[in-house]
C-alpha positions in Angstrom: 44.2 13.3 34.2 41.2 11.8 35.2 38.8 11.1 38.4 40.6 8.6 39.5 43.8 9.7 39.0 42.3 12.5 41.7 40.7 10.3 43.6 43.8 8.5 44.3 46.1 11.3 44.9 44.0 12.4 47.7 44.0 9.0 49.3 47.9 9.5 49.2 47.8 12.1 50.8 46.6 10.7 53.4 43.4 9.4 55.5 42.6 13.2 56.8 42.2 14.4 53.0 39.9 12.0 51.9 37.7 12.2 55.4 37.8 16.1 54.9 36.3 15.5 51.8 33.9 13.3 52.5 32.7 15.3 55.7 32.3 18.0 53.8 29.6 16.1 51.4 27.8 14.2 54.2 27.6 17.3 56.6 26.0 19.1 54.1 22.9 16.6 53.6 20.1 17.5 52.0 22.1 20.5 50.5 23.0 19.6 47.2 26.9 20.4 47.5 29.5 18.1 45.4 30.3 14.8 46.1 33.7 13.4 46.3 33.8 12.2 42.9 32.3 15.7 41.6 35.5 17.0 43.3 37.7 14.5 41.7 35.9 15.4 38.6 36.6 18.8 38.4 40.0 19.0 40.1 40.7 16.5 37.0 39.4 18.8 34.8 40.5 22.0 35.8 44.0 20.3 35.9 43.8 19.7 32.4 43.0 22.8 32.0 46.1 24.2 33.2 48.0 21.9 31.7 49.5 19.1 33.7 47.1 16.6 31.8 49.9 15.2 30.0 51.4 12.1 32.1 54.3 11.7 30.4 55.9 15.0 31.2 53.8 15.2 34.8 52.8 13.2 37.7 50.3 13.9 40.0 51.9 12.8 43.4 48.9 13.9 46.0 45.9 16.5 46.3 45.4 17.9 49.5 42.1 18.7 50.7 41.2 20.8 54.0 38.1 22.0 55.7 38.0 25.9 55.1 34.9 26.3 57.7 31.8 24.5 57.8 30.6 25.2 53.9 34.1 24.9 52.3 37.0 22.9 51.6 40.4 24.0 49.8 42.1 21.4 47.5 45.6 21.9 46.7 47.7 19.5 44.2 51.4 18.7 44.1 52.8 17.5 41.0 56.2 16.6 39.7 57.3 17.1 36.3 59.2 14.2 35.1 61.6 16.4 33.0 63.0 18.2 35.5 62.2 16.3 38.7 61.1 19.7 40.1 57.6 19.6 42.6 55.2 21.7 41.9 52.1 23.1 44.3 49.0 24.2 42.5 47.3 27.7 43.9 45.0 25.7 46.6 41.2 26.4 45.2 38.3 26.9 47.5 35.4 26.8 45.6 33.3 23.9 46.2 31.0 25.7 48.2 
């Protein structure tokens, strides 16, 4: 998976995710806290990590991302594995702090 492939699945889920997200990088001016694309970065990564970086068995359908208080947001993925059809959640992840 990539950025954008992140970057995209949080638009789908819709305009609150990506706001959250951004909120959360603008409010915290002249903190140095992660910008969306750091997120997407990451959240790419990390799903890798676990994973669900190959596309032909999985698709990422859209990444959640809420405000967990004024410092914090929690992302949370759900993806669909294309041999099964089955929809997975990932764990949702609070640590972009």
């Amino acid at each position: 998976m990539t950025r954008e492939d992140v970057r995209a699945s949080i638009e789908r889920a819709g305009d609150e995710h990506w706001r959250a997200l951004v909120a959360h990088h603008e409010e915290a001016y002249p903190a140095s806290r992660p910008t969306p694309g750091d997120v997407a970065r990451r959240e790419a990564e990390r799903l890798n990590q676990l994973g669900y970086g190959d596309a032909t068995r999985y698709e990422l359908l859209e990444s959640r991302v809420v405000r967990a208080g004024e410092d914090q947001v929690t992302i949370e993925h759900r993806i669909r594995d294309r041999r099964s059809g089955e929809v997975l959640s990932t764990p949702p992840l609070t640590d972009y702090q």
